[in-house]
C-alpha positions as CSV (number, residue, x, y, z in Angstrom):
1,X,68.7,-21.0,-4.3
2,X,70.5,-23.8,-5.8
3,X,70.5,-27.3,-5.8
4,X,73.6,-29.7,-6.7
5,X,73.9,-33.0,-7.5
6,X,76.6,-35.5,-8.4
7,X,79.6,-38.0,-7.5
8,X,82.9,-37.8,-8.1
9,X,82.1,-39.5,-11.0
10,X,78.9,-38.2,-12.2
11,X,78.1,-34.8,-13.5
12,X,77.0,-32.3,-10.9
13,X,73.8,-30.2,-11.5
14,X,73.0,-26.7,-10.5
15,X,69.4,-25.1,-10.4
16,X,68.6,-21.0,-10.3
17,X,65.5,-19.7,-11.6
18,X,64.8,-21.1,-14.5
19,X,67.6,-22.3,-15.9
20,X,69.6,-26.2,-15.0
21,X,73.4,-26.4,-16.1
22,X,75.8,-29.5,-15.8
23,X,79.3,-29.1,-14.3
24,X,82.0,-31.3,-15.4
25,X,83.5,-32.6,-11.7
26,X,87.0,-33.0,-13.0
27,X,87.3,-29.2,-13.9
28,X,83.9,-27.9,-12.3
29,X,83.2,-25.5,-15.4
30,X,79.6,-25.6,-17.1
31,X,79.5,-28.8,-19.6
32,X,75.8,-27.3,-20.7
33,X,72.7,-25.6,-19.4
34,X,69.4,-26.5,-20.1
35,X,67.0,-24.0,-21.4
36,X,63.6,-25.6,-20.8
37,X,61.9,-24.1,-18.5
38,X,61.0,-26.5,-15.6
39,X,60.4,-24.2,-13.3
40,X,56.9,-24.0,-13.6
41,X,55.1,-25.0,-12.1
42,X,57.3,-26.3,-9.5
43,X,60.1,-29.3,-10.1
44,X,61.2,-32.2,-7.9
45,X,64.8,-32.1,-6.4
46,X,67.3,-33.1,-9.6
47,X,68.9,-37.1,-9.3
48,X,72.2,-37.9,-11.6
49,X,72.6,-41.9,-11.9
50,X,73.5,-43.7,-14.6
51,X,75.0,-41.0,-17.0
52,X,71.3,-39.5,-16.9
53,X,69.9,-36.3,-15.5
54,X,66.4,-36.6,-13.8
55,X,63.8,-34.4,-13.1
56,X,60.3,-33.9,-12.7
57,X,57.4,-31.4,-13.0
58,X,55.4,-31.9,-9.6
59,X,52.2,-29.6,-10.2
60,X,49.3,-30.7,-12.0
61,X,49.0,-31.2,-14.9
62,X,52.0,-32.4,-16.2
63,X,53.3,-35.4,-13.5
64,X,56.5,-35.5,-16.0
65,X,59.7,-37.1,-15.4
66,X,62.3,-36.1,-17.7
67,X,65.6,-38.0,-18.6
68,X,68.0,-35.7,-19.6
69,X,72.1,-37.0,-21.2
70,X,74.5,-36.2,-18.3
71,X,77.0,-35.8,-21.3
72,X,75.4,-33.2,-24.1
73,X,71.9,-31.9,-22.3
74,X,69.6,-34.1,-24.5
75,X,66.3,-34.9,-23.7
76,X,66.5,-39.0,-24.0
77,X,62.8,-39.6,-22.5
78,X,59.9,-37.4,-20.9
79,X,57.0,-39.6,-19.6
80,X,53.9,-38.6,-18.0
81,X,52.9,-40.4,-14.6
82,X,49.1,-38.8,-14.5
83,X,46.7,-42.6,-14.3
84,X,43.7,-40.8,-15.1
85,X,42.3,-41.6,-11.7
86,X,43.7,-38.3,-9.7
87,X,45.7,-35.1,-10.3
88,X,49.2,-36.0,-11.8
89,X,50.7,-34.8,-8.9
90,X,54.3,-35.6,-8.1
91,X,56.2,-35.8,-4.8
92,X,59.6,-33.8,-4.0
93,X,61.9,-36.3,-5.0
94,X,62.8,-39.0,-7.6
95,X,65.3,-42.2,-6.4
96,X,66.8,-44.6,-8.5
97,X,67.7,-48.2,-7.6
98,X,67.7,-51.2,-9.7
99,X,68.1,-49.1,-13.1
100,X,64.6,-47.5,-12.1
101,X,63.4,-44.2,-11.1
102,X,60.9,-43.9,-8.2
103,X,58.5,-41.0,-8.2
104,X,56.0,-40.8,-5.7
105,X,52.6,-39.8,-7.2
106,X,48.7,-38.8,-5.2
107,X,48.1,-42.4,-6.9
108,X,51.1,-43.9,-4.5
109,X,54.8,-45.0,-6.4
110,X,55.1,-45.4,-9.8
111,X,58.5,-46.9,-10.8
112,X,59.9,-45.7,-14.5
113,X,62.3,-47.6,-16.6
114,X,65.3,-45.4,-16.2
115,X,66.9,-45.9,-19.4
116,X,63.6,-45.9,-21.6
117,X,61.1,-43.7,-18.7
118,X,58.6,-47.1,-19.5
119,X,56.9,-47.9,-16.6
120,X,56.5,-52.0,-15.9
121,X,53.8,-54.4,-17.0
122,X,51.7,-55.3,-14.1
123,X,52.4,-58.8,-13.4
């Protein structure tokens, strides 16, 4: 199975097994592919805003959401959602508004800086 995302302006993604590639949407041949594995255990659907590639490990333990570079395949930021309080469980799905990502967690939402993956100071 794979999954796609992208504008006519932003990369387009493609997920099978393990691997996640970038197509250029000009030409629609591979820019890169990603070899992390992020497969396992399970990953959220893939979000491309901003230049940046998101996506995140859902199972315990991890809770990550990683930025990738829409451009080259670099990792810009990884960060960990797990408060400590339950599993870091994530939702299916990441959104971005506002230059942050939304990831739902078993704690509720936890909004992420999308350019840095810092989450907010509580007022």
């Amino acid at each position: 199975m794979r999954s796609h995302a992208g504008t006519h302006r932003e990369p387009s993604t493609s997920r099978a097994g393990t691997g996640t590639c970038t197509l250029d949407p000009s030409t629609g041949h591979k820019k890169w592919t990603l070899e992390k594995d992020l497969s396992t255990p399970h990953t959220t659907q893939i979000v491309v805003a901003g230049g940046l590639v998101f996506v995140g490990r859902t199972a315990p333990p991890d809770g990550i959401v990683h930025a990738f570079d829409a451009d080259d395949g670099s990792e810009r930021w990884s960060t960990s959602t797990w408060s400590g309080r339950s599993e870091a469980t994530l939702g299916d799905g990441l959104v971005t508004a506002y230059g942050f990502v939304y990831v739902s967690t078993a704690d509720g939402v936890v909004a992420l800086d999308a350019a840095t993956g810092a989450a907010p100071s509580p007022a």
